[in-house]
C-alpha positions in Angstrom: 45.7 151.3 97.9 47.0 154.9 97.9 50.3 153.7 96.3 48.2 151.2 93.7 46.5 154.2 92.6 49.3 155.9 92.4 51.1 153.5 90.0 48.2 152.8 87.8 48.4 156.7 87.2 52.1 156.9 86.4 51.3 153.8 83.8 48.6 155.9 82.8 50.2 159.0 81.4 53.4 157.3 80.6 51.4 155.1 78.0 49.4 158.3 76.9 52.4 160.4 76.1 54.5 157.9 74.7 51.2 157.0 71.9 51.8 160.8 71.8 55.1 160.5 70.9 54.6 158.0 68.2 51.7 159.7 66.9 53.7 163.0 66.4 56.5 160.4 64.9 54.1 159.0 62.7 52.8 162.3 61.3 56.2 163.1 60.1 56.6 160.3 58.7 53.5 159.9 56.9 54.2 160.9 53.5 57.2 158.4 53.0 56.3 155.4 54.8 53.3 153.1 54.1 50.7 153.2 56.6 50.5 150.0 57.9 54.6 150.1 58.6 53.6 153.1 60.8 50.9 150.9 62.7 53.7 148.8 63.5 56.0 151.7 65.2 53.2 151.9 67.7 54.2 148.2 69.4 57.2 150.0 71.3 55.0 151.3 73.7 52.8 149.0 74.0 55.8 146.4 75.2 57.1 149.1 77.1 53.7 149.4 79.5 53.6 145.8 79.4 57.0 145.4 81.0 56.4 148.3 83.4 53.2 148.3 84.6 51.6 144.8 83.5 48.8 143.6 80.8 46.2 145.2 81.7 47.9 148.8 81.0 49.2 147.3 78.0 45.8 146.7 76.7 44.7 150.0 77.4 48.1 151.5 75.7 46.7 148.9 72.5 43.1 150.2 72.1 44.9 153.8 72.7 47.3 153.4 69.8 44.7 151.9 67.4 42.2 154.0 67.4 44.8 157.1 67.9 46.2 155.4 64.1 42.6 154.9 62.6 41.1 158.4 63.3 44.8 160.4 62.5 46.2 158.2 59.2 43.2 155.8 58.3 41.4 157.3 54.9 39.0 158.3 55.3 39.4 159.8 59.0 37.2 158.1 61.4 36.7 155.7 64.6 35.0 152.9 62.4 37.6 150.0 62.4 36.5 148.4 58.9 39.6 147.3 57.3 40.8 143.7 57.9 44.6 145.1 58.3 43.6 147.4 61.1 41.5 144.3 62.8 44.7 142.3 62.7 46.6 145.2 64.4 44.6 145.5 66.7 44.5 141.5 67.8 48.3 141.8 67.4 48.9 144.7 69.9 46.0 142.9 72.3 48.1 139.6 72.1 51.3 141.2 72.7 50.1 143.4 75.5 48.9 140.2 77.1 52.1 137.5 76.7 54.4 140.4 77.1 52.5 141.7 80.6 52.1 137.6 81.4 55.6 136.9 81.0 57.0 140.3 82.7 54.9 139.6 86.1 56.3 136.3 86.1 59.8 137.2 85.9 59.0 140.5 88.8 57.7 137.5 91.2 60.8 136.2 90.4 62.7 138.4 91.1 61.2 139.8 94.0 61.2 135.7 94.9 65.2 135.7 94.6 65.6 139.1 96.5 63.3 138.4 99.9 65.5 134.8 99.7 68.4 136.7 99.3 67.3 138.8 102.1 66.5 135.9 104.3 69.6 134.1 103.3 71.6 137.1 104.3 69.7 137.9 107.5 70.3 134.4 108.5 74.3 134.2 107.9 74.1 137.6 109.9 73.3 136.0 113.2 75.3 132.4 112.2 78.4 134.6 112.1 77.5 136.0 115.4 77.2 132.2 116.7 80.5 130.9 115.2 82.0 133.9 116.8 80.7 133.0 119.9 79.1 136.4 120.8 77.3 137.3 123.7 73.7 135.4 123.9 72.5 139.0 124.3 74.8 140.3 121.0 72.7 137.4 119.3 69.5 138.5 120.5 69.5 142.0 119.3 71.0 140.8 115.7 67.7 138.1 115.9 65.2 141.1 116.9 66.4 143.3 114.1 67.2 141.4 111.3 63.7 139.3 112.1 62.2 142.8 111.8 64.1 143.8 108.8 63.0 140.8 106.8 59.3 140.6 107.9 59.0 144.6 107.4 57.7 144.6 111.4 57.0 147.7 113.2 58.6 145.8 116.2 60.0 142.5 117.3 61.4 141.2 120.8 62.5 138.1 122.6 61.2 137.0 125.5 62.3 134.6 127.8 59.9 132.2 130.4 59.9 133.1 133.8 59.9 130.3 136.8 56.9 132.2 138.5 55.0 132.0 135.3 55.8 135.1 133.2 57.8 136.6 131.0 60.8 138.8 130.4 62.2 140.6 127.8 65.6 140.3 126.9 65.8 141.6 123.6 63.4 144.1 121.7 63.9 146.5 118.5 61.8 148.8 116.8 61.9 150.1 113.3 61.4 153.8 114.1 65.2 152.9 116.2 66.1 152.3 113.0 67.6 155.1 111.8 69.6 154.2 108.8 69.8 150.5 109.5 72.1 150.9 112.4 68.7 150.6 114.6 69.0 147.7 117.5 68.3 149.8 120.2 66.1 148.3 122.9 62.8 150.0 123.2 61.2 150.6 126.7 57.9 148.4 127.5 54.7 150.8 127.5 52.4 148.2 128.9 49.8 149.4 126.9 49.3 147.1 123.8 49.0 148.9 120.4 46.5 147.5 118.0 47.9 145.4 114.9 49.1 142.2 114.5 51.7 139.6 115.5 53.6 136.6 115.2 54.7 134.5 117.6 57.2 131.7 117.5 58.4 129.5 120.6 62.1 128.9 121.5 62.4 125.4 122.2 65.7 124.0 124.3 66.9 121.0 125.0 63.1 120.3 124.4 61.8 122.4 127.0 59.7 125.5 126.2 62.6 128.6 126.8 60.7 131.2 125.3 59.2 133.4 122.7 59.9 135.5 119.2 57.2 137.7 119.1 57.0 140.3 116.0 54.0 142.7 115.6 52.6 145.3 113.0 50.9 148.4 114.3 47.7 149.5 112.0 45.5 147.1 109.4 48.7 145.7 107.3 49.0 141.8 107.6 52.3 139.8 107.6 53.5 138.0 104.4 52.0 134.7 104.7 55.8 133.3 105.2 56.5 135.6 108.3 56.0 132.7 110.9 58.5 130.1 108.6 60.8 133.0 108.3 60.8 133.9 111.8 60.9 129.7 112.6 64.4 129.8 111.0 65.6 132.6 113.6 64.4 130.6 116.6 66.9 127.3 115.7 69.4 129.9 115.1 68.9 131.4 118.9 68.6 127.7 120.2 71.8 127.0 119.3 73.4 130.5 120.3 71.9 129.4 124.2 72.8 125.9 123.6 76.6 127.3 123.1 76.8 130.0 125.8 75.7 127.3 128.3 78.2 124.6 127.2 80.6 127.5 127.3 79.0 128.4 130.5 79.7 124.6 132.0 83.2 124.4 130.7 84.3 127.3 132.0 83.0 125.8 135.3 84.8 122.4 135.1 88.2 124.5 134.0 87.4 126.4 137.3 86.8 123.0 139.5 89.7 121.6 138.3 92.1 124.6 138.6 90.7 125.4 142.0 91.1 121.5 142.9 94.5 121.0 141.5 95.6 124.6 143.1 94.4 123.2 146.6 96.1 119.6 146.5 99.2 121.8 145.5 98.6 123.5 148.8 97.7 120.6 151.1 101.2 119.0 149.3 102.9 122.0 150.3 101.9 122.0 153.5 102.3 118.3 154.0 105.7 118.5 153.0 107.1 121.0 155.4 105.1 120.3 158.1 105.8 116.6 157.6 109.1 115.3 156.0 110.5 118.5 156.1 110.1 118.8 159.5 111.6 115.1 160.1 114.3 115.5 158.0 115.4 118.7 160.0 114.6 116.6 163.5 117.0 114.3 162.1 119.4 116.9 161.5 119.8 117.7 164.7 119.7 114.8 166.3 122.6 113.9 164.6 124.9 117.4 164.9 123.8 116.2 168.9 125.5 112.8 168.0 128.2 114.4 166.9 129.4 116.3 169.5 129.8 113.4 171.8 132.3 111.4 169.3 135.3 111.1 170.8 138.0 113.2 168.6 140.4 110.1 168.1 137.1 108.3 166.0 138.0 110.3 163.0 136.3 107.9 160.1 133.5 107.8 161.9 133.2 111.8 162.3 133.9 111.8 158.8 130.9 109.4 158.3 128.6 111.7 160.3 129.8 114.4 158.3 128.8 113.1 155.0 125.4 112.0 156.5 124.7 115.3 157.6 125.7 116.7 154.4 123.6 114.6 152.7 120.6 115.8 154.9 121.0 119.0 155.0 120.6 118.7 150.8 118.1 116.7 150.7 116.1 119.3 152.8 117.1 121.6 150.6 115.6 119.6 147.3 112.6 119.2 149.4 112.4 122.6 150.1 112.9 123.6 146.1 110.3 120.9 145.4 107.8 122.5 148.1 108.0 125.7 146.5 107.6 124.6 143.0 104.1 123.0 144.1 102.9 126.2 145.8 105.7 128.8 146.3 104.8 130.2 149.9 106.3 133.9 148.8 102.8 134.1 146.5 100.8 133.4 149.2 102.3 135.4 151.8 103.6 138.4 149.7 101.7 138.3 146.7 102.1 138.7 142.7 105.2 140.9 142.3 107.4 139.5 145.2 106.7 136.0 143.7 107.7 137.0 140.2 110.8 138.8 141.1 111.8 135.5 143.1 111.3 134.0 139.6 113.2 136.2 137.9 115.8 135.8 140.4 116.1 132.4 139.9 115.4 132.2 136.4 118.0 130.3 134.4 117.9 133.5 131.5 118.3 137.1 132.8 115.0 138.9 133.3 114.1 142.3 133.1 110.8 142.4 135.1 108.5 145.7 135.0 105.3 145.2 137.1 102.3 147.8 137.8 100.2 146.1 140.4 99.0 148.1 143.2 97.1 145.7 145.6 96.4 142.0 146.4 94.6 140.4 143.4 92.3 137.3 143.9 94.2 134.3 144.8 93.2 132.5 141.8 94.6 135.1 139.5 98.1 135.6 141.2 98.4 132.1 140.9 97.5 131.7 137.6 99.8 134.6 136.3 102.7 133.1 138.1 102.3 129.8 136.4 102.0 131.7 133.2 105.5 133.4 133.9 106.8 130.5 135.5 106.1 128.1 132.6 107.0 130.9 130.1 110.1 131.3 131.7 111.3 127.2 131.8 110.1 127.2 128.1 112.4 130.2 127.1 115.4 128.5 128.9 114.9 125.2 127.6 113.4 125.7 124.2 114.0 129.0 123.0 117.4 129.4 123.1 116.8 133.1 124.3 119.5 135.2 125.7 117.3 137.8 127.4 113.4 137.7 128.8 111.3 140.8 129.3 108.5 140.2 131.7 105.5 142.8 132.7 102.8 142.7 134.5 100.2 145.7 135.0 96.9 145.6 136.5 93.8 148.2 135.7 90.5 148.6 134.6 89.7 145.1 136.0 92.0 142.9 134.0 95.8 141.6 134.8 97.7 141.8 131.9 101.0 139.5 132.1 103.5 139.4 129.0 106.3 137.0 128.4 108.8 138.4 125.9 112.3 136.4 124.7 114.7 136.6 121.8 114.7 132.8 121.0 114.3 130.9 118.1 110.4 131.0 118.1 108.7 128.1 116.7 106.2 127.7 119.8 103.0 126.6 119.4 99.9 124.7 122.3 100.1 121.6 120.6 104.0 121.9 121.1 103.6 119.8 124.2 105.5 122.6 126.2 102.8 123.0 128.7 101.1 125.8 127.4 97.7 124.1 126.8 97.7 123.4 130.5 98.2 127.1 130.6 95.2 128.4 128.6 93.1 125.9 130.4 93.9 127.8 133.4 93.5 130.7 132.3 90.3 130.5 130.7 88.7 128.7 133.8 89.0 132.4 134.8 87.5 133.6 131.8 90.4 135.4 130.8 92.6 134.6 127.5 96.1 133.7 126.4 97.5 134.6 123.4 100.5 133.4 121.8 103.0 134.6 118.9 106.0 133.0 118.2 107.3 133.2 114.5 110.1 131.1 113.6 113.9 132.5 114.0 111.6 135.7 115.7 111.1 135.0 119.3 108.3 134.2 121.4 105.6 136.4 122.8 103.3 135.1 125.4 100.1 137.4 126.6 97.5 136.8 129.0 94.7 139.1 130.2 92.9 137.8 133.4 89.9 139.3 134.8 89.7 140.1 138.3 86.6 143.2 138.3 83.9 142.3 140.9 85.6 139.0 142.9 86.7 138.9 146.3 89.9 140.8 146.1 91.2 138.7 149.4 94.6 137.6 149.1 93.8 133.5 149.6 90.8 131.3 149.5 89.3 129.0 151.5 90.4 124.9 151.2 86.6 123.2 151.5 89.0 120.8 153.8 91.5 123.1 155.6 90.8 123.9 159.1 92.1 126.9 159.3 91.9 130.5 157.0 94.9 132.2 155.8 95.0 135.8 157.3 93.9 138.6 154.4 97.4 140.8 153.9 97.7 144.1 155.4 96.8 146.7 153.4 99.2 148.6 152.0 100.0 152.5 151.8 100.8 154.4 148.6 104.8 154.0 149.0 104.5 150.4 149.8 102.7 149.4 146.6 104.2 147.3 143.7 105.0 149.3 140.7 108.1 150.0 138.9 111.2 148.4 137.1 112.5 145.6 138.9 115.4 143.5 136.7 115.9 139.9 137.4 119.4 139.8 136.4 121.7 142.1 135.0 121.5 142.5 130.7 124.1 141.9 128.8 
């Protein structure tokens, strides 16, 4: 009301002085311009008023003008409006004041119209960014709270989620006095004590089952627009599908995890199968027949020579096997860890590797074997593909993430729908929530980065098989000058 006033006033006195201003105009001009031209000069503020501050100012601005004319220039002086020409003025100043304040408060409803859908249009592509960017549920919540607030000029506005015992808890809340500058989003702390106002509530519905709440609220006697629950509506699909999407993400993740974890163990079961099986009969059979040997008599030469070439053959074929059992699951990773197993990959590595690691202690099972697979498939991709000459490999572990990097000098060109194996790759590596990155310009070389979390997991060495009767032993722990770090080079460069 105060501000009403207050603009009603301004139109007030602008209208007064600027009848002033035509009056003084009019008494300059008085000797050289007929009189009823000068009545005319007096429409410019009446349209101004009318466009400013609405009809009924511009009515007051008409009466003002005409009888300022008829008791300054109208012969004799006087308020009496007798003459038909000063009528018609008058009728002409009320009409215009009232078609000219009609059609100027249609077109500031319009306006305003356009802006607070502008507003809302803006608020909303806000937060959809946020979703296609797949932020945080909790980044989405605070861009709901405040840009909800923002748009329905709320002294407050929170999220709350259902509780299985029955209640509620906040998850998200901002305030306007937070708000300094628009860069507000801060989460307020819960009085418990419920301020007087009012408020809007809107439920968060997913999956069709009741998830939660938007509630906005106004402290003091000022109601929300009429279109504050509709505006606030649009918000709550928005946070459906922001939930929706972190718990798909949420189960995928999962899945990757099971099926890493599940290929990773039948890789370990084959391993172990292998050597403690046909492995282990091959080299039985070895023996047996270096025992057969010996009691050949000496003038059977062909059939030495025979047993010769069997063995041979035996002893290679348990070699193979043994390649093929450490390509499954290399036992140096399990037994050593991360940096022994890469350096035996760069050791056999088919282009010379320069290998820098900084890794200090036993990383969780899951992430050495992931970042040898990385290396390893990096690695078979740069001899095979790339054409590269030389391979820089690191690896450096800190502030709770493994960072592994695959550099070559090939021809570039490599891309995960190449069919080289890296998809397989970032599947792996984003079961673990971590991420692989990959830049390989043509004629340029290949990069190959991957950052794998491993803050607040069990740090053991191994995991458990659900099947395995038996627990691999944790490593022993390891004093300053025993730890991994420093230049370690694969082969020789250049």
């Amino acid at each position: 009301m105060e501000v009403l006033s207050r603009h009603w006033l301004n139109g007030l006195l602008t209208g007064t002085a600027m009848v002033a201003a035509v009056t003084g105009l009019l008494d300059a001009l008085d000797p050289y311009v007929l009189h009823l031209h000068l009545l005319a000069l007096y429409m410019l503020p009446v349209m101004i008023v009318a466009v400013a501050w609405g009809a009924a100012l511009a009515v007051l601005t008409s009466v003002l003008s005409v009888v300022a004319y008829v008791y300054l220039f109208a012969r004799p002086h006087g308020f009496p409006v007798a003459q038909s020409q000063t009528s018609a003025a008058l009728a002409a100043f009320l009409l215009t004041a009232a078609l000219v304040g009609h059609l100027a408060a249609r077109l500031r409803h319009s306006a305003l119209v356009l802006a607070r859908l502008s507003q809302e249009q803006s608020a909303l592509r806000e937060v959809a960014t946020l979703i296609a960017r797949s932020a945080r549920p909790s980044t989405v919540f605070d861009a709901v709270t405040r840009e909800a607030g923002l748009l329905t000029d709320a002294d407050a506005v929170r999220v709350e989620r259902y509780e299985t015992h029955g209640g509620r808890r906040r998850v998200a809340a901002w305030r306007a006095d937070d708000d300094v500058g628009g860069a507000g989003g801060a989460t307020a702390p819960e009085t418990g004590v419920p301020e007087p106002g009012s408020s809007v509530e809107c439920p968060i519905i997913v999956a069709g089952q009741p998830w939660g709440l938007i509630v906005a609220s106004k402290h003091g006697d000022a109601p929300f627009a009429a279109n504050a629950e509709s505006q606030i509506t649009a918000f709550t699909d928005l946070v459906c599908i922001a939930i929706e999407n972190a718990k798909a993400h949420a189960e995928l993740t999962a899945s990757r995890a099971r099926i890493v974890t599940a290929a990773d163990y039948a890789r370990r079961r084959i391993e172990r199968d292998l050597h403690d099986g046909v492995q282990q009969r091959l080299v039985s059979l070895l023996l047996l027949l270096r025992n057969a040997q010996t009691s050949v008599p000496a003038d059977l030469y062909r059939l030495r020579t025979e047993l010769d070439v069997v063995a041979a053959g035996l002893t290679d074929a348990c070699e193979e096997l043994r390649e093929v059992a450490r390509g499954i699951h290399p036992a140096i990773l399990a037994q050593g860890g991360l940096v022994p197993a890469l350096k035996a990959l760069a050791r056999r590595s088919a282009v010379p590797v320069a290998l820098e690691t900084d890794v200090r202690e036993r990383l969780p099972e899951r992430v050495e074997v992931s970042a040898y697979y990385v290396v390893s498939e990096a690695l078979t991709n740069a001899a095979k593909h790339a054409e590269a000459s030389t391979v820089t490999v690191t690896a450096a572990a800190g502030s709770g993430l493994l960072h592994v990097r695959i550099q070559d000098d090939g021809v570039g060109g490599a891309s995960f729908a190449a069919g080289t194996g890296l998809v397989g790759l970032r599947d792996r590596v984003e079961a673990l929530d971590g991420k692989l990155f990959l830049d390989s310009p043509p004629a340029a070389g290949t990069t190959l980065r991957a950052e794998l979390p491993f803050a607040g997991t069990d740090r053991a060495g191994h995991d458990q098989a659900p099947s395995a009767g038996r627990r691999a032993a944790a490593p022993p722990a390891q004093t300053p000058h025993q730890a991994s770090r420093g230049r370690h080079t694969g082969r020789p460069l250049g």
